[in-house]
C-alpha positions as CSV (number, residue, x, y, z in Angstrom):
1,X,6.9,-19.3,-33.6
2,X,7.1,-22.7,-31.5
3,X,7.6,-20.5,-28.3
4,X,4.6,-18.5,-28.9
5,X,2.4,-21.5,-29.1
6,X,4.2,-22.9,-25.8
7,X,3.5,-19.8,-24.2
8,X,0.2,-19.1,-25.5
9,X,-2.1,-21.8,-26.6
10,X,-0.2,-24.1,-23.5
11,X,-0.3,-22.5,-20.8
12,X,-4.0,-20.7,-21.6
13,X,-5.3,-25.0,-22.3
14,X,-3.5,-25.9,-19.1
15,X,-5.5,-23.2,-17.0
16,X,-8.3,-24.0,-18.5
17,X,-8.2,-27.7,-18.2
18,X,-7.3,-27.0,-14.9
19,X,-10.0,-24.9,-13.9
20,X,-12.7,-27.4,-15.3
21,X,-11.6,-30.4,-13.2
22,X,-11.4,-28.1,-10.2
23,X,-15.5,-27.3,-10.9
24,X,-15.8,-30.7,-11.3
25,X,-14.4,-31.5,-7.3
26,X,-15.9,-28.9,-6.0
27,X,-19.2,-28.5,-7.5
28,X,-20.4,-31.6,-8.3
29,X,-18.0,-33.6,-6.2
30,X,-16.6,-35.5,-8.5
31,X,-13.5,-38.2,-7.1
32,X,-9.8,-38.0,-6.9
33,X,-9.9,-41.2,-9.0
34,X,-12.4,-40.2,-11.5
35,X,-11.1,-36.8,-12.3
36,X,-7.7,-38.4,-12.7
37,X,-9.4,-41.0,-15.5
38,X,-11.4,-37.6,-17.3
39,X,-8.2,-35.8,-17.5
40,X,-6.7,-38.5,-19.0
41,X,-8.9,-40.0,-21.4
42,X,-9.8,-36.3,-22.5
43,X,-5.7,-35.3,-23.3
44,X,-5.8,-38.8,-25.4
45,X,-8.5,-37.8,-27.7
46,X,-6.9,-34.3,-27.9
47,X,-3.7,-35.5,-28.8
48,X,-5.2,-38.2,-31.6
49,X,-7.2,-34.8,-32.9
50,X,-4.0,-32.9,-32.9
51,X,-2.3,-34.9,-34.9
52,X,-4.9,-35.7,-37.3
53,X,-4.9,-32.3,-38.0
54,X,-1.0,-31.7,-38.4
55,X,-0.9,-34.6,-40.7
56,X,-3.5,-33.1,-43.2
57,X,-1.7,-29.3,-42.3
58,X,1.9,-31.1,-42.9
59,X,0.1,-32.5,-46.5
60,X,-1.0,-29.7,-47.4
61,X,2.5,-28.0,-47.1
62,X,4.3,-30.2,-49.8
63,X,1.1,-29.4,-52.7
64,X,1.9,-25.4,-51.2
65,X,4.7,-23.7,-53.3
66,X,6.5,-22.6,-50.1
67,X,9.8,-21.7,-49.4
68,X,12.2,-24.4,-47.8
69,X,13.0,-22.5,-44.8
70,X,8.8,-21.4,-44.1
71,X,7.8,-25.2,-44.5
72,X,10.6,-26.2,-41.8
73,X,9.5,-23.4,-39.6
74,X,6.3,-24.4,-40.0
75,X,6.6,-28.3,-39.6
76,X,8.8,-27.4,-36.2
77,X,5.8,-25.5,-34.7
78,X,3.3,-28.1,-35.4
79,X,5.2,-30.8,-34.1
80,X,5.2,-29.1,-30.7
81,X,2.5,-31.3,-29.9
82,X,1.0,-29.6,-26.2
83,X,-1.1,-32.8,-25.1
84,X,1.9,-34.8,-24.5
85,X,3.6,-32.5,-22.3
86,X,-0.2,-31.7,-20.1
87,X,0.0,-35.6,-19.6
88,X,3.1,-35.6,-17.9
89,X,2.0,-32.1,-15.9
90,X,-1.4,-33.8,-14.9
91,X,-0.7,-37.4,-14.7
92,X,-2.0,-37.3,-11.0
93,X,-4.4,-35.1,-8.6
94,X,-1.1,-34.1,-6.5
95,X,0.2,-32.6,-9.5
96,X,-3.2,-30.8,-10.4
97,X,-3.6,-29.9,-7.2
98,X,0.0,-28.2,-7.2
99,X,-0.8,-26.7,-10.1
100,X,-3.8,-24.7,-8.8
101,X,-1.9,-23.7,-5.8
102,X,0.6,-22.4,-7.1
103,X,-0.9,-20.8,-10.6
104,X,-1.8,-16.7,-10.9
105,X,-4.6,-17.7,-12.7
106,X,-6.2,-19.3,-9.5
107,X,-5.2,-16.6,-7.0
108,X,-5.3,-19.7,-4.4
109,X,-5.3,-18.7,-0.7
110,X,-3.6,-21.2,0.9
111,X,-4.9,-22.3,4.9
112,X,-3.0,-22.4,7.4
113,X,-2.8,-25.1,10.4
114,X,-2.8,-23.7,13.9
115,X,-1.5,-25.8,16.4
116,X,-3.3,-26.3,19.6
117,X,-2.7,-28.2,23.5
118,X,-3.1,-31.2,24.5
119,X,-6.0,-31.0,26.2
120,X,-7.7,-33.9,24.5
121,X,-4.7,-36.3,25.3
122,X,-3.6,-35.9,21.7
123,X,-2.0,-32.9,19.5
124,X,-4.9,-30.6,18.5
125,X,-5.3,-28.6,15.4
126,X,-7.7,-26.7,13.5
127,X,-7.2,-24.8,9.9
128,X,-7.8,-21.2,9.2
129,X,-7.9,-19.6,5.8
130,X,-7.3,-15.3,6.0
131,X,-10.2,-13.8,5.7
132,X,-8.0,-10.5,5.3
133,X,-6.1,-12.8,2.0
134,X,-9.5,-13.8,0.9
135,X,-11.2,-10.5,1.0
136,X,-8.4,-8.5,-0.7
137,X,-9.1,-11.8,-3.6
138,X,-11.9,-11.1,-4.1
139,X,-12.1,-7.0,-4.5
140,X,-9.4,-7.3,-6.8
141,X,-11.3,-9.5,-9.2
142,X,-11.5,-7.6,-12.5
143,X,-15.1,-9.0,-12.6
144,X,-16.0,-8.0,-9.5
145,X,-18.6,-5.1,-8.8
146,X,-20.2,-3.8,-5.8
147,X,-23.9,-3.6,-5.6
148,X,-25.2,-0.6,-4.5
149,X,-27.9,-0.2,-1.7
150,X,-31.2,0.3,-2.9
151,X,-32.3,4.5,-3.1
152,X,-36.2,3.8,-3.3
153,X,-36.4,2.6,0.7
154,X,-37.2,-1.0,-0.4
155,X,-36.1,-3.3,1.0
156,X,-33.8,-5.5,-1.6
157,X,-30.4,-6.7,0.6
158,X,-29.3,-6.4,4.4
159,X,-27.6,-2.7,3.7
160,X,-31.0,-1.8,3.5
161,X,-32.5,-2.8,6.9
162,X,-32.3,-1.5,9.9
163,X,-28.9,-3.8,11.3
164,X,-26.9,-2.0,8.7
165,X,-28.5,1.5,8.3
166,X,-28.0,1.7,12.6
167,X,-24.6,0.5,12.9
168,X,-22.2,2.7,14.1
169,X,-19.0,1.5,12.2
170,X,-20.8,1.7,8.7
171,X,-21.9,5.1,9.7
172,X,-18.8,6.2,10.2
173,X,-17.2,4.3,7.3
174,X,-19.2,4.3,4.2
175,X,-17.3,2.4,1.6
176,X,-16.6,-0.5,3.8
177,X,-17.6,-3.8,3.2
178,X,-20.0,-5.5,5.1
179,X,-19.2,-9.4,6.0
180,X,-22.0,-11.7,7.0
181,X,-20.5,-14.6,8.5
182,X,-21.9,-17.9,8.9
183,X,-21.0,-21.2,11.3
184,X,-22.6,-25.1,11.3
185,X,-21.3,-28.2,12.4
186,X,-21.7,-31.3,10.0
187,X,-20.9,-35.1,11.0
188,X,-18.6,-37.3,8.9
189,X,-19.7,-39.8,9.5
190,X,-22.8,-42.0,10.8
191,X,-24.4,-39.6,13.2
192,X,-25.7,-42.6,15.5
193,X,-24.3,-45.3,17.9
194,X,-20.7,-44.9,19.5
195,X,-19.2,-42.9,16.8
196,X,-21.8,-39.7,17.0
197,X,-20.0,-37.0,17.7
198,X,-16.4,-38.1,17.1
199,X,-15.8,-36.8,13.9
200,X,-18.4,-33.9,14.2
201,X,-16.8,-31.1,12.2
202,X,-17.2,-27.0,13.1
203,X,-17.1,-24.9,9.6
204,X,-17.2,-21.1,9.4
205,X,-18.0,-19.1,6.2
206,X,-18.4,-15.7,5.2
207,X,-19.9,-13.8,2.3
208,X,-19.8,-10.6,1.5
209,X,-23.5,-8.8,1.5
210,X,-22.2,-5.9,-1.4
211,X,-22.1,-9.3,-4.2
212,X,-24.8,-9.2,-6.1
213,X,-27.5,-11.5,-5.3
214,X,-27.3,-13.5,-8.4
215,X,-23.6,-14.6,-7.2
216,X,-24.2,-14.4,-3.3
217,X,-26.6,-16.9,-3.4
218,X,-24.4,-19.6,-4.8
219,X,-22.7,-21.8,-2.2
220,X,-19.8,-21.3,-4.4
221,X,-19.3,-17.6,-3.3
222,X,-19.3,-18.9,0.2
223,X,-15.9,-18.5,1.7
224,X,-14.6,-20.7,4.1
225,X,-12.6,-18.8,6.8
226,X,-11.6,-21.9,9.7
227,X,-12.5,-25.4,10.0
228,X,-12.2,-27.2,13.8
229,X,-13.1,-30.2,15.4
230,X,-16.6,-29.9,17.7
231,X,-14.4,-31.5,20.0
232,X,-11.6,-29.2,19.9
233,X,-13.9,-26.2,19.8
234,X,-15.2,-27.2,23.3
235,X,-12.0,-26.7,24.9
236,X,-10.1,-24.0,23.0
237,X,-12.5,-21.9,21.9
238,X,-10.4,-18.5,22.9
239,X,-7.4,-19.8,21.1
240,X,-9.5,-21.0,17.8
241,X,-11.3,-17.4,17.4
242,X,-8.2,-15.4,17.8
243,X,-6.9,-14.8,14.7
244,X,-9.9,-14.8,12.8
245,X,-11.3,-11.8,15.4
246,X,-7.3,-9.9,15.0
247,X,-8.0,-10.3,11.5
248,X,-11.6,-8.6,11.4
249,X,-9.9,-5.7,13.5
250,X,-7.1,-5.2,10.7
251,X,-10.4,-5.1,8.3
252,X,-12.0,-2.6,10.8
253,X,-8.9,-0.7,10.8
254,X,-8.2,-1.0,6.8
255,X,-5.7,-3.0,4.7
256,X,-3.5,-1.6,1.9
257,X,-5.0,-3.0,-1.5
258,X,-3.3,-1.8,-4.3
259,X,-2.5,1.8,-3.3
260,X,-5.7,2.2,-1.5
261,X,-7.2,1.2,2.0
262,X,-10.1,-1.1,2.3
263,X,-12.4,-1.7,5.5
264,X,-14.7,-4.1,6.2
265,X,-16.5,-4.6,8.9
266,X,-18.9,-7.3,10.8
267,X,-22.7,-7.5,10.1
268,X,-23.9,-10.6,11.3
269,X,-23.3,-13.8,12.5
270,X,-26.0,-16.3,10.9
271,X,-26.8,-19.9,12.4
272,X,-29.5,-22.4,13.2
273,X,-30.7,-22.5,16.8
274,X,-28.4,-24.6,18.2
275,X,-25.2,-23.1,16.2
276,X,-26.6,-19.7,17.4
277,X,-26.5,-20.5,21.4
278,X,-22.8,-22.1,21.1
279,X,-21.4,-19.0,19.3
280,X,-23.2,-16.8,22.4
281,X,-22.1,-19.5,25.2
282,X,-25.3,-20.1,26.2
283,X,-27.1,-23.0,27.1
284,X,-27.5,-25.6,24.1
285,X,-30.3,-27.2,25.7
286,X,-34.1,-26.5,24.2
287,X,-36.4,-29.3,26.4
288,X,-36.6,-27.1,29.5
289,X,-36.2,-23.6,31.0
290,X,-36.8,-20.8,27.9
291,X,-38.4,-21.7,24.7
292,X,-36.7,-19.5,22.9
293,X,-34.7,-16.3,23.4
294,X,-37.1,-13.5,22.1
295,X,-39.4,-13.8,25.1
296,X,-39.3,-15.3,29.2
297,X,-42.4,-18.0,28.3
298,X,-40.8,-21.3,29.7
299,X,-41.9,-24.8,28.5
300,X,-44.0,-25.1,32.1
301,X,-45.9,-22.2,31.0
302,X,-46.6,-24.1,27.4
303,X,-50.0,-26.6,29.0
304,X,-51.5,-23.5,30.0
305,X,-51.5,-21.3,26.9
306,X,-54.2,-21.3,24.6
């Protein structure tokens, strides 16, 4: 009986706990420092209500006309107390961090650092997460379901425009998932005086269009494939792309996911303006030449229109 409630009720709280201080991080961004203190503070009042109640259980065991050997079974199981023991396995962020890397219950994808030249003067590196790992996650959800593309010719999701319905790899391939991926740069810090630009950072996300809307539109289900320096990008922009394009030709070519092969293929590649010209190596400049790259109208031209 006490390894039943080790293995049950333990390891189900731990995940659990687990899993709410990992919403807490990453959804409402709550510290290192402060999710220590909640985690903490919230096993002490468990533990003061656990044993409140296996005080009045253990009392009301000697008015119980029990057999010796059931009340000393009994008294050993509820003096397993689980609260102590999730102190010691969460007394720091390391140690919940561990624990939701290396946990089933997670299914954690770990990134990988990819090491590039020199060519700033110092080691270069950037961090890529699989979006092959990450796509076979997320299929094998049990709560995951594919939404289907509308049948009355409205138009409801991008499977049911024109980019989609002409595209000759989803004509060909049906059941394959399409990926809409998504790029923007963000600065750490102050983004004026000496330091603009320094820590300028290049983040690339993908979704997958078949979620249903009510979950695709949560930043949540927006899946971070690499993560680069601006500065780095610049410079090794071949090298930094590479396995994150061999990886979309494994999806093009289907992976092996539990017995059965699953494809996926590229829709889109969404960005503002200026993210949109850097991804096409094209000029990042908009105060002369072109306005825009829909028609030849140049900013010269602008005075003159009416």
């Amino acid at each position: 009986m006490t390894v039943f409630v080790k293995c049950g009720f333990y390891f189900f709280f731990r995940d659990e706990l687990a899993n709410f201080l990992n919403k807490l991080e990453t959804h409402h961004f709550v510290s290192k420092t402060a999710l220590q203190k909640i985690c903490k503070e919230m096993l002490a009042f468990a533990e003061k209500v656990h044993n409140s109640c296996v005080t009045t259980l253990v009392n009301q065991l000697e008015v119980m006309d029990l057999p010796d050997n059931q009340c000393q079974i009994l008294r050993a199981a509820l003096a397993e107390n689980p609260f102590e023991e999730l102190q010691q396995d969460f007394r720091s962020y390391y140690l919940l961090d561990k624990h939701i890397k290396i946990s089933p219950a997670f299914k954690f994808v770990e990134p990988t650092e990819i090491r590039l030249g020199t060519g700033t003067g110092k080691k270069c590196s950037f961090q890529y997460v699989s979006i092959v790992d990450t796509l076979c996650v997320i299929v094998t959800d049990p709560g995951f379901k594919s939404e289907k593309r509308s049948e009355d010719g409205m138009l409801r999701g991008v499977r049911d425009g024109s980019a989609y319905s002409e595209n000759t790899f989803f004509k060909e391939n049906k059941d394959a998932f399409a990926i809409e991926m998504y790029s923007d740069a963000v600065e750490l810090s102050i983004s004026l005086g000496a330091s603009k630009g320094k820590h300028k950072i290049v983040n690339v996300y993908f979704s997958l269009a078949e979620l249903p809307k009510g979950i695709n539109s949560k930043t949540e289900n927006k899946f971070l494939v690499l993560s680069v320096k601006d500065s780095h990008l610049k410079i090794y922009r071949q090298e930094i792309y590479k396995p994150l394009l061999e990886d979309l030709k494994k999806l093009e070519a289907g992976v092996a996911v539990n017995g059965h092969s699953v494809k996926a293929g590229l829709l889109c590649h969404l960005g503002d303006n200026l993210e949109s010209h850097i991804i096409s190596g094209i000029k990042q400049s908009f105060s002369g030449g072109y306005v825009c790259r829909q028609c030849h109208i140049q900013h010269g031209d602008l005075p003159q229109i009416r």
